[in-house]
N, C-alpha and C positions, 0 to 999 in steps of 0.2 A: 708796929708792923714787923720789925725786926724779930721780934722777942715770939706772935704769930708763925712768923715764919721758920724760927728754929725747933719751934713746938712740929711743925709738922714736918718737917726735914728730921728731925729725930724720931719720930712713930713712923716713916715712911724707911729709914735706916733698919729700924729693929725688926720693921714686918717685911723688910726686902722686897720695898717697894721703889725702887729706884731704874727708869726706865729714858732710854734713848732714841731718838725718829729719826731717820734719815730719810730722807726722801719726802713731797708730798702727798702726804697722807696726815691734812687736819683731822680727820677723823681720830684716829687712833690715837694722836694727842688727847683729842677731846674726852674720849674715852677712859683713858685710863686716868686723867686726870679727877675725873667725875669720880672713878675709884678711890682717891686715895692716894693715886701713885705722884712722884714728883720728877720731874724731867732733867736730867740732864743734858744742857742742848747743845748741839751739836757747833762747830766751828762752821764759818762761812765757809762757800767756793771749795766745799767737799774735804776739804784736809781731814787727814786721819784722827778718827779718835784714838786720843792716847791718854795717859793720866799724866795729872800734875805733878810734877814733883810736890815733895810734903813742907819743905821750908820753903818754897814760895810760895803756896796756896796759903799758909798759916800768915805771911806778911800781908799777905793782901788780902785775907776775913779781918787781921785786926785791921784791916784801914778801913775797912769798908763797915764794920762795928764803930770805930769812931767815927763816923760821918764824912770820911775825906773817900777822895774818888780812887777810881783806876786809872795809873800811870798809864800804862802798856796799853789800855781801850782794847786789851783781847781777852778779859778773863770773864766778861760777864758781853756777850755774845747777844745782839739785838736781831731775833729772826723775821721779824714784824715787816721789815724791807725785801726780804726776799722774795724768790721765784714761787714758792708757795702759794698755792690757791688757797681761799681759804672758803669752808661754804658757812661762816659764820657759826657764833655760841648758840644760836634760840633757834636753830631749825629742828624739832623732832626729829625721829628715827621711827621710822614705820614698820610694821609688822611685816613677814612674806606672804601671810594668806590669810585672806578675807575674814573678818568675823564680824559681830554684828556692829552696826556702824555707832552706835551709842554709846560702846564702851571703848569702841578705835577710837571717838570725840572727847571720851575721856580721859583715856590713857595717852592723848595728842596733846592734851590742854595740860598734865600731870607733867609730860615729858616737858616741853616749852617753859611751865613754871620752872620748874627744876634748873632745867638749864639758864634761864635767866638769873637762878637766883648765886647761880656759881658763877656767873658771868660777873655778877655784880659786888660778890664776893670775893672773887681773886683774878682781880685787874691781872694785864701781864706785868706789872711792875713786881708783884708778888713773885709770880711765878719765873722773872728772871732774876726775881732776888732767890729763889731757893734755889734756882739755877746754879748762880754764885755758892752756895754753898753746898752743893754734894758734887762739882766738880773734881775734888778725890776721891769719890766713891766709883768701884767699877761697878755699871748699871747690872740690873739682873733681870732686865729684859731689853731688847733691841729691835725693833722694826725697821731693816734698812732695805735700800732699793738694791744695794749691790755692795757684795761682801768685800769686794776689792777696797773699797773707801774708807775700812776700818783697820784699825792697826791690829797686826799680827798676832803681838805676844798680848793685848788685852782680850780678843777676840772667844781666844778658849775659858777666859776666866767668865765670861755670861753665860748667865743658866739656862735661858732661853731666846734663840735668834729665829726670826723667822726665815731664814733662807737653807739652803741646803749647798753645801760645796758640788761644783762637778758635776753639773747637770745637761751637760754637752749627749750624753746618750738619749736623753728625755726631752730635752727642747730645742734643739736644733733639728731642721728638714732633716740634715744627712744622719745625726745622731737617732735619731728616731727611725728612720727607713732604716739604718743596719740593725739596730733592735732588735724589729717586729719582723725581722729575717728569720730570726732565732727563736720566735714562736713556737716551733714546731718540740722543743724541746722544753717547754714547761707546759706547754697547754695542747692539746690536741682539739685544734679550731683551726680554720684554716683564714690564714691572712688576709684571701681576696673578698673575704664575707663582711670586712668592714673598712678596711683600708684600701684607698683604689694605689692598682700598681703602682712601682716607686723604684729608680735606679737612680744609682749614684754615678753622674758621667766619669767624674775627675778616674774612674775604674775601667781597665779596659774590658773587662769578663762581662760587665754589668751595661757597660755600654754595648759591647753585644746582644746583650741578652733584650735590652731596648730595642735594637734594630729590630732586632725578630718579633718581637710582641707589635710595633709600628707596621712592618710586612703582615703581619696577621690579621692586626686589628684592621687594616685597611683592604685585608681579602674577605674579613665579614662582613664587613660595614656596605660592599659591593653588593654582596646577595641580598644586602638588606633595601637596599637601594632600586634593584632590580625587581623587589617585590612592591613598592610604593605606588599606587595610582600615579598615571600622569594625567593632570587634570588643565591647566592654564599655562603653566610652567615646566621647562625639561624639569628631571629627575633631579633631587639635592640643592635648589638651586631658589633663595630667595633674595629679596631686595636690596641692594648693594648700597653701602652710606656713602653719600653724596661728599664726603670731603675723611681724606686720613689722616687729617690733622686736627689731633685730640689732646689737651692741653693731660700733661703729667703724665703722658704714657707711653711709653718705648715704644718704635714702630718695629718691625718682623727685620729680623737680619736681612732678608733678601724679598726683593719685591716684586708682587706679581700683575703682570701688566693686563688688561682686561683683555679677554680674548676678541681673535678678530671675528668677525662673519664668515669668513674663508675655513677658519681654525674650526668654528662648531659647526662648518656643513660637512668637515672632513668624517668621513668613516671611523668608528671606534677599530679599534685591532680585534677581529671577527671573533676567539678564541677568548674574551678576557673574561666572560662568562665562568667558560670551560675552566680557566685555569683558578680562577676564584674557588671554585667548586672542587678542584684539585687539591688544591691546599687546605682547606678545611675538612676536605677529607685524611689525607695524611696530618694533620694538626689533631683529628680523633684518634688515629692512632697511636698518634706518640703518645695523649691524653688517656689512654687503655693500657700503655705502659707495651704497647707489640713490638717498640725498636729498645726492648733493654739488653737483648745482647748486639745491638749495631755498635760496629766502633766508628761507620764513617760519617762525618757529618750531617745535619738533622736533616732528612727530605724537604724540610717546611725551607730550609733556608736557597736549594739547590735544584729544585725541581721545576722552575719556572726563572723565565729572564727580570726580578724583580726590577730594576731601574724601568725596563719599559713599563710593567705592570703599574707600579708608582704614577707613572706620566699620565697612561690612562685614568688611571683611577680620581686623580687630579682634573683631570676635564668635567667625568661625571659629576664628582662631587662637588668642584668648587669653580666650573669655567661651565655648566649648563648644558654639558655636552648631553645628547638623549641616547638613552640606552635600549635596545630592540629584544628581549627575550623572549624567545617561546614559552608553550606551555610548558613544553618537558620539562626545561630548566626552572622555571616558578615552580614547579611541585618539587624538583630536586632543592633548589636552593630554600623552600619552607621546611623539605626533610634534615636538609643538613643544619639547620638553624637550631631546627629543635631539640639533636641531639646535641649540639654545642651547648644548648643553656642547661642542659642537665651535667653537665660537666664545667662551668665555668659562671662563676657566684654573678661575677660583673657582666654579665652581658647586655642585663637590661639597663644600665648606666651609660653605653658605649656609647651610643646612636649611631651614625649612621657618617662623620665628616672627618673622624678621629683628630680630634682636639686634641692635645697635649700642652699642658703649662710647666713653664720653667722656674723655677724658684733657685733664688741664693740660698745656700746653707745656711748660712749665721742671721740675716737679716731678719727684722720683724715688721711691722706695721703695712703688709703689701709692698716693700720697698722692693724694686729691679723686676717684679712678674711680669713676664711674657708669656702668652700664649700662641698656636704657633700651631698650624696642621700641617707644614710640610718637613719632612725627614732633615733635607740637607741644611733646614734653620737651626734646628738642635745640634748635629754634625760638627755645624758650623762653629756654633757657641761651645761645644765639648774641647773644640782644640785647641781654646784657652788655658783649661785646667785639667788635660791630659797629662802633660808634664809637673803639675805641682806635685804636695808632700802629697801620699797615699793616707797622709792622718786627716785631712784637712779636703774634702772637693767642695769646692766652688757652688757649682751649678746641682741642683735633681732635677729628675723632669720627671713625671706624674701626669697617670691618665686624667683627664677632666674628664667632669661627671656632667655629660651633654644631655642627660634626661633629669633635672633636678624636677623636686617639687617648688613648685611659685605661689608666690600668694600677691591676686591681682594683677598675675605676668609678670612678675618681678621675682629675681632671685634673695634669696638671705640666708643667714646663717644662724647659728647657735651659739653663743658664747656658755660655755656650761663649768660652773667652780666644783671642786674638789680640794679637800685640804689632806695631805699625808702628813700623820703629826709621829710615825717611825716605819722604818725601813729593815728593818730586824728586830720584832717580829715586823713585818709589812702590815702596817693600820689605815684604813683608807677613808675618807667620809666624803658622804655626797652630799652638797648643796640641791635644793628641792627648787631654791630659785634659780633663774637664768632670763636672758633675753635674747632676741632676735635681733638682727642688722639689716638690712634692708641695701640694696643698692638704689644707683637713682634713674635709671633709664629701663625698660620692659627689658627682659632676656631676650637676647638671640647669637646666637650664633655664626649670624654673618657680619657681626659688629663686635669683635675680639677688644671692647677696650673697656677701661675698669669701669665706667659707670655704671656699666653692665654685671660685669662678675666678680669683681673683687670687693666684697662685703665688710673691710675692715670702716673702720670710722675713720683713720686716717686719712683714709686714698676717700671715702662719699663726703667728707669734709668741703671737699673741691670743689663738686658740684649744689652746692646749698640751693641755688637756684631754679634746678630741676625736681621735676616731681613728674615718677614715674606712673602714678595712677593717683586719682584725689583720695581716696581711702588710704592712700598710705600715710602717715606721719610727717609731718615735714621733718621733724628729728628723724626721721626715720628709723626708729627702735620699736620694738614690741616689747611688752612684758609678756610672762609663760599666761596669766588668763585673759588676754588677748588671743594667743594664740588659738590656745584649746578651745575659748569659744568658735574662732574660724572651721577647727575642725568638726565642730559640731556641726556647724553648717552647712559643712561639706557631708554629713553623716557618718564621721570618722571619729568622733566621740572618742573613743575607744585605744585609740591609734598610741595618745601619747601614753598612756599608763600600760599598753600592752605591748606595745612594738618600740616605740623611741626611746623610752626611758629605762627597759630594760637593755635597750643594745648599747646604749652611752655607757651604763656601769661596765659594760664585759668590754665595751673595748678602750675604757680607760682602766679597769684591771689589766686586763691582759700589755696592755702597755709599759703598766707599770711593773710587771713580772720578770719581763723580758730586757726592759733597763735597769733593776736593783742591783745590780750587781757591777756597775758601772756608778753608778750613784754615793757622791760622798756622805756617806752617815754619819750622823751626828747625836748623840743623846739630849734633850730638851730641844734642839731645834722643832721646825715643823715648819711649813711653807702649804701658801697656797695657791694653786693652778688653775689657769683658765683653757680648757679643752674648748677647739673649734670643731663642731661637726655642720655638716650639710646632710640632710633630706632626702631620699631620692623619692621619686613618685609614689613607691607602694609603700611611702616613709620611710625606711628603712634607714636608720644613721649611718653616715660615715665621718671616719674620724681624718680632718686634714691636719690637724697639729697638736700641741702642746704649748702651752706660754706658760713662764714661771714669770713672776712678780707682774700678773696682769695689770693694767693699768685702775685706776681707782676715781679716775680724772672724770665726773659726770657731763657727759653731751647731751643728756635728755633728762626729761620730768625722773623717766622711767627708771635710770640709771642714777640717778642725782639719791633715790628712795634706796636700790637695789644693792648698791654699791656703798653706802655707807650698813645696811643689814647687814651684809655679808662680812665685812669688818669687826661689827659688834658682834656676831655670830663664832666670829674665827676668837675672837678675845675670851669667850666664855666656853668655848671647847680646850681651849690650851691653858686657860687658866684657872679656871670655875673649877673641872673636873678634878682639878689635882685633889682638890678638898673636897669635892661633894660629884661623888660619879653621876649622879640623879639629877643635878643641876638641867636645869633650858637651857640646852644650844642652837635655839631658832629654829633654822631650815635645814639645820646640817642633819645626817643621816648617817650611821654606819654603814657603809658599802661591806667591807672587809675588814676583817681583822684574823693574822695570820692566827697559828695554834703553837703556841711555845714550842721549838726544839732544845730538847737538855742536853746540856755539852757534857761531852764527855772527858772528866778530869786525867790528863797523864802523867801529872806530876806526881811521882811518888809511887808509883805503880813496878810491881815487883814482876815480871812474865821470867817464864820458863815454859821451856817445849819438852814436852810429856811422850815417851813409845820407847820403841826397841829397833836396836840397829837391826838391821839385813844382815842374815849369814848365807855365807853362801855353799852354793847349791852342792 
């Protein structure tokens, strides 16, 4: 076994085949292994890799050639106990798109063989005997979950790491919202066509600039209101949850007590029509660009008493208060609408109750969201992180998209991959797979808590119990021919190859345009990304984030299939191609790939300035 095991530990040496995992991800072990390659493993409870010194690692090969053990019980590293999932050696790897089932029965029963017969060919005893011996070898590949956990000075000697330094501009809420600020200057597309609004509180400029979009969006969301049938119910105003105690969910900074009978017989402020219709008309004007030589403050902000407008507004939309408009005003406020939405991408996302969610900057898995329709909750929560570092805010707050598309009444999302395998030239590839999240309770709107709208696995984990519709999954995941057959049914066929799937690549380009130059570049790196978009009704994607080193962890049939393809898929784009451009890389896709700029050499370069002095006159 010994003798075995140096034979391949030496052809894995020569062919630079020597590779590192941090993090779980059995897959990728399994994979590479299956290659050829032999693993150097990592040290328990995350310590950094570092190399061995060379006369102790040579003391302790000859003991371990003579038959005698390891003193120290650190140099040969038992992963077998760890936190690692493991989804087992015999499980196939499934194709991402359909083909005929007789040769998927074959090419399952090939894979399975195969794997079984490596299984039973290299025990892990093998494999942390070769362990033991290329522990002085620096790997020349690396799969970690976070580059922190590796030592410094070994870190530049690998050829290829899947991570990218400094990705604080690309996956972080706030790093991202200041980005796609700066759109305007590499791409001429306008930000609100796929990103819904986005301000950084911890900023005073931007938290203003909040207020006023909040004042605005709550002076259209009136006229829209005011145009609605009243049928059973006042205007805005449906079924209130019988209890606001919701297991894992932050309640509203400030609480709102049911209105009395007294409160909704009171008269609305005669004028809130008028002044609604005021504002949206000065909000066209500034939008015509007619106040660009005004120096004084924006009319939208100063032309009406917004705190009372607020209180009103409040009643109609979230206390049932009933709204009285004439004709004139229903044909005024349909006029004034419809020049609004030729001027403003998101309109038809807004509805009508102006939602607003909060997100922490740095967090991921849905952790700390709040949602929240009234002004002075957000207010509230900003004068936490008004005072921090101006490199660092806390909080964003972001329109929610209160008209999503649902499937069976229920909200969900996109998980969608992309792998950047450089950032100069910018190289981009899109994964053809992806799936859907599903939450666990029907959409609405007057029940602000996650079972409803926050579509991560984490936060629907909670509710396992609940099932929002029987057609939904009880995992509750879609895969992408799931989906598309739904839209078939919808007779939207058509929807995802012509409207979703083109708006995901241009707004994770244009993403990624706008953060490269913030982004730590690396040569042989490459990393891959997991893009959140949501739906709106006429599909249209919108992008809510960016995740780097997506999770790989499978919660479903669908994901268990999905999630190891994608793995093997990213293995043979960053490896395959080195040697054979032609090579199968699955599902991946060239999105982009930049066009060489030639730098221009100044070293060595002779100038002189050429002409004739000025005589004078």
């Amino acid at each position: 076994r010994l003798k075995k095991a140096k034979l391949r530990v030496e052809k894995a040496i020569k062919e630079k085949k020597i590779f590192a995992v941090q993090g779980p991800y059995p897959i990728i072990r399994r994979l590479l292994r299956a290659r050829g390659w032999v693993e150097r493993k990592l040290p328990r409870k995350s310590r950094p890799l570092k190399q061995q010194p060379g006369n102790q690692k040579k003391q302790q090969l000859g003991n371990r050639a003579a038959g005698g053990g390891d003193k120290q019980g650190e140099a040969e590293p038992n992963t077998r106990g760890t936190a690692q999932p493991s989804l087992g050696t015999t499980e196939p790897l499934h194709d991402p798109w359909p083909h005929d089932k007789n040769n998927k029965g074959e090419r399952e029963d090939e894979d399975e063989k195969e794997a079984k017969e490596q299984c039973s060919e290299d025990s892990d005893d093998i494999h942390d005997l070769m362990s033991f011996l290329v522990q002085d070898q620096v790997p020349n590949f690396l799969w970690t979950i976070r580059l922190s956990n590796i030592d410094r000075e070994l870190l530049p000697r690998i050829e290829v790491v899947n991570r990218f330094p400094q990705l604080y501009a690309l996956c972080t809420k706030e790093g991202l919202c200041q980005s796609l600020q700066n759109l305007p200057w590499f791409e001429q597309v306008d930000l609100n066509t796929f990103f819904p609004r986005c301000y950084r509180l911890g900023l005073m400029d931007e938290q203003e600039a909040f207020i006023e979009d909040f004042r605005l969006t709550a002076a259209r969301s009136l006229l829209k209101l005011a145009l609605q049938k009243v049928v059973d119910r006042p205007v805005g105003t449906e079924q209130r949850p019988k209890s606001d105690k919701v297991p894992g969910w932050r309640r509203s900074h400030v609480s709102h007590p049911m209105p009395s009978a007294a409160r909704l017989r009171s008269p609305l402020y005669p004028q809130l029509v008028e002044e609604a219709l005021e504002v949206c008309e000065q909000h066209l004007g500034v939008l015509g660009h007619q106040d660009i030589d005004r120096n004084t403050p924006s009319p939208c902000r100063t032309c009406i008493a917004w705190d009372r407008f607020l209180q009103e507004y409040y009643r109609v939309a979230h206390e049932g208060t009933r709204l009285v408009v004439s004709r004139e005003q229903r044909e005024q406020c349909q006029d004034v609408l419809r020049r609004l939405k030729e001027q403003l991408p998101q309109l038809g996302i807004e509805g009508n109750l102006n939602v607003w969610i909060l997100k922490p900057s740095a967090k991921s898995r849905g952790r700390g969201i709040v949602c929240t329709t009234r002004l002075e909750e957000v207010l509230q929560l900003a004068q936490s992180c008004t005072g921090s570092s101006a490199r660092v805010c806390e909080w964003v707050v972001q329109k929610y998209v209160e008209r999503p598309l649902t499937i069976f009444d229920t909200k969900f999302d996109i998980r969608q991959w992309f792998v950047v395998t450089d950032w100069k030239p910018l190289t981009v590839w899109f994964s053809r797979d992806c799936y859907r999240r599903f939450c666990s309770r029907t959409f609405s709107l007057c029940h602000l808590e996650p079972a409803r709208h926050l579509c991560n696995v984490s936060i629907q984990k909670r509710y396992k119990t609940l099932q929002p519709d029987p057609r939904v999954p009880l995992d509750k995941i879609w895969s992408n021919t799931q989906f598309q057959a739904h839209l078939a049914q919808l007779g939207r066929a058509d929807a995802w190859q012509q409207v979703i799937v083109p708006g995901m690549k241009a707004a994770i380009l244009n993403a990624l345009r706008c953060a490269r130059d913030h982004v730590g570049s690396r040569k042989g790196s490459f990393e891959l990304f997991g893009a959140d978009f949501l739906i709106g009704k006429d599909f249209q994607p919108w992008l809510l984030e960016i995740n780097s080193c997506p999770t790989m962890s499978p919660s479903s049939a669908v994901t268990r299939r999905l999630c190891a393809n994608v793995q093997r898929d990213t293995l043979c784009l960053v490896l395959d191609r080195k040697d054979n451009p032609t090579c199968s890389i699955g599902a991946f896709e060239l999105l982009y790939r930049e066009a060489p700029v030639s730098s221009c050499l100044s070293v060595g370069l002779q100038l002189e300035v050429t002409g004739c002095s000025l005589k004078n006159p």
